[in-house]
C-alpha positions as CSV (number, residue, x, y, z in Angstrom):
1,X,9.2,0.8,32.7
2,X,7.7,3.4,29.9
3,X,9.2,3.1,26.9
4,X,10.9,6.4,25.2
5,X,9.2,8.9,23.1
6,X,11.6,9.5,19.8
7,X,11.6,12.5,18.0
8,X,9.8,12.1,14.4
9,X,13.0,12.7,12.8
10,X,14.9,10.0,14.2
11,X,18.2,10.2,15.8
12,X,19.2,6.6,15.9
13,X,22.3,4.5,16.9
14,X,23.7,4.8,13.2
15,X,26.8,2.0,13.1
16,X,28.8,2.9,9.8
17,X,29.6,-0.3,8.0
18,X,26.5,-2.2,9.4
19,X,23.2,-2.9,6.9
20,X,20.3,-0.7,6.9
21,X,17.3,-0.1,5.2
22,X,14.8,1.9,4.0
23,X,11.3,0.0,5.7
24,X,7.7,1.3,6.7
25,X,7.2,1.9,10.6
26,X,3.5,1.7,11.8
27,X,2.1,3.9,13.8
28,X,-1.6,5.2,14.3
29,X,-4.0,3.5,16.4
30,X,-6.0,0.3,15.8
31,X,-8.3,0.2,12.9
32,X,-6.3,3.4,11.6
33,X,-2.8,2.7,10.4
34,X,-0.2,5.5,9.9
35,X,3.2,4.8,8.4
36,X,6.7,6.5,8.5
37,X,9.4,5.8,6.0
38,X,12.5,5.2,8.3
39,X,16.0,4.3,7.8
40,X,16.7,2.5,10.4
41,X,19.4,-0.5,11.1
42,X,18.3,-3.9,9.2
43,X,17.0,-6.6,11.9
44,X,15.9,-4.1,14.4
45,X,12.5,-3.8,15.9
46,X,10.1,-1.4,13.9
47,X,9.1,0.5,17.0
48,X,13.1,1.2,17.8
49,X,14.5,4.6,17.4
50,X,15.3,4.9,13.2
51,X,18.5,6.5,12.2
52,X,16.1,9.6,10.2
53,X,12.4,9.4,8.7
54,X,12.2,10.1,5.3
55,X,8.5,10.4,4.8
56,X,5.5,9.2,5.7
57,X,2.2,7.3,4.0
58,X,-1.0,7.4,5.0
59,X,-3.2,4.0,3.7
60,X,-6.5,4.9,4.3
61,X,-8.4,7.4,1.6
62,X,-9.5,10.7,2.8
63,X,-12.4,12.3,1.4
64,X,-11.2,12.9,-2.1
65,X,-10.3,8.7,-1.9
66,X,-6.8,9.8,-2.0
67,X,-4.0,8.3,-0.3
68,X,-1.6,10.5,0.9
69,X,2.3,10.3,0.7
70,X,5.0,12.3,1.5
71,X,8.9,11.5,0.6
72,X,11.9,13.5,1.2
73,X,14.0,12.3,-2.6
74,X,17.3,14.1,-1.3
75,X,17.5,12.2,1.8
76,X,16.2,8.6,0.1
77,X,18.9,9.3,-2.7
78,X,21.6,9.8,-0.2
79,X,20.4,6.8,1.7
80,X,20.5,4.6,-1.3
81,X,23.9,5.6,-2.1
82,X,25.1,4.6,1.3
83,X,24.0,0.9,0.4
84,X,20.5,0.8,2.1
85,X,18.1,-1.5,1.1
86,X,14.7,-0.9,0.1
87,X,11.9,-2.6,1.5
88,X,9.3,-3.8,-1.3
89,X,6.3,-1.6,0.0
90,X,8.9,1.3,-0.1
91,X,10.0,0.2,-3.3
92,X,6.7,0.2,-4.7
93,X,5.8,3.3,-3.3
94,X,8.5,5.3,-4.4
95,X,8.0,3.6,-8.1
96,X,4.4,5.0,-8.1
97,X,5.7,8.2,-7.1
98,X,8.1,7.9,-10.0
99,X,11.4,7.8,-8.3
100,X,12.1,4.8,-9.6
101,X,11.1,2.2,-11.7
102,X,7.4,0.5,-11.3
103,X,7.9,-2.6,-9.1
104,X,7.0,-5.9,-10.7
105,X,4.2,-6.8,-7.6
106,X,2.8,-3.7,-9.0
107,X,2.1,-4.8,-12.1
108,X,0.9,-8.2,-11.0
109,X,-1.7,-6.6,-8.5
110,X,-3.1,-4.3,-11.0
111,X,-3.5,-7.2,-13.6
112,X,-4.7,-9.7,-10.8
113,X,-7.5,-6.8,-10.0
114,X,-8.0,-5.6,-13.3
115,X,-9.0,-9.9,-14.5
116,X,-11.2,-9.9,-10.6
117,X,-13.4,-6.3,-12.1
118,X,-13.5,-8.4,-15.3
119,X,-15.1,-12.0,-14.2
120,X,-17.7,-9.6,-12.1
121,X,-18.8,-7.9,-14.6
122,X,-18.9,-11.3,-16.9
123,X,-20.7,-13.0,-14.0
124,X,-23.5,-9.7,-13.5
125,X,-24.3,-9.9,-17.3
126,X,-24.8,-13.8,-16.8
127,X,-27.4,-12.9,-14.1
128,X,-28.6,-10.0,-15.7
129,X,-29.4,-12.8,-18.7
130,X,-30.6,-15.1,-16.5
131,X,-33.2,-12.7,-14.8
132,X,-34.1,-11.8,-18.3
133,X,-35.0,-15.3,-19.1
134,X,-37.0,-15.6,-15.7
135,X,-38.7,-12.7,-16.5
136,X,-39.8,-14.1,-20.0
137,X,-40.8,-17.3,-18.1
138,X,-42.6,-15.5,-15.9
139,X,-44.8,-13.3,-18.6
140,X,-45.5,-16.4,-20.5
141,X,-46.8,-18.2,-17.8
142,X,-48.7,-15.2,-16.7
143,X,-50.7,-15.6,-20.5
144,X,-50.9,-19.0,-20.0
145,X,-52.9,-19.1,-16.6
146,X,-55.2,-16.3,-17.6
């Protein structure tokens, strides 16, 4: 049985009092991920009709190492004011983008990578030194065995 192609705008069974949220749904093929940013009914498959796509995000840099997002903030704010919850990629997202505030995971990834560039470059001027002293080594026992 082939499964139904969806319209990118959704169009999803849209129950009134029942939860929702605002989530990433994958697309894209393998090796090349695509996301939308769907409101769509909370518990359901990602690859089930959503309710309306609010945007999309695209991971992987593009020549200018860029990586591209789109929202529409009309739509999300109306969402959010229907009770929808926000997913914590979609929350840190739309704090990047300054919609709201920046997420704490945020924060603790850019510290974790900011103290990861630090100990390399701590660790490459211990073996820069090192090669220096085995370069000194290596002159003075040059002189010595002429």
């Amino acid at each position: 049985m082939a499964s139904a192609i969806f319209p990118s705008s959704g169009g999803g069974l849209c129950i009134k009092n029942a939860k929702k949220a605002i989530r990433l749904a994958r697309y894209g093929c393998a090796n090349r991920p695509f996301y939308h940013i769907v409101v769509i009914m909370k518990g359901r498959n990602q690859h089930q009709q959503p309710i309306e796509q609010l945007g999309t995000y695209d991971p992987m840099p593009n020549n200018k190492n860029e990586k591209l997002v789109s929202f529409n903030f009309e739509r999300i704010r109306y969402w959010i004011g229907e009770g929808s919850e926000l997913s914590t990629p979609v929350a840190e997202l739309l704090g990047l983008a300054g919609f709201l505030p920046i997420h704490p995971i945020t924060y603790m990834t850019a510290w974790k990578k900011r103290r990861a560039a630090q100990s390399q470059a701590t660790s490459e001027d211990s073996i820069s030194e090192s090669n220096d002293d085995l370069n000194k080594l290596a002159m003075f026992l040059e002189k010595f065995w002429d």
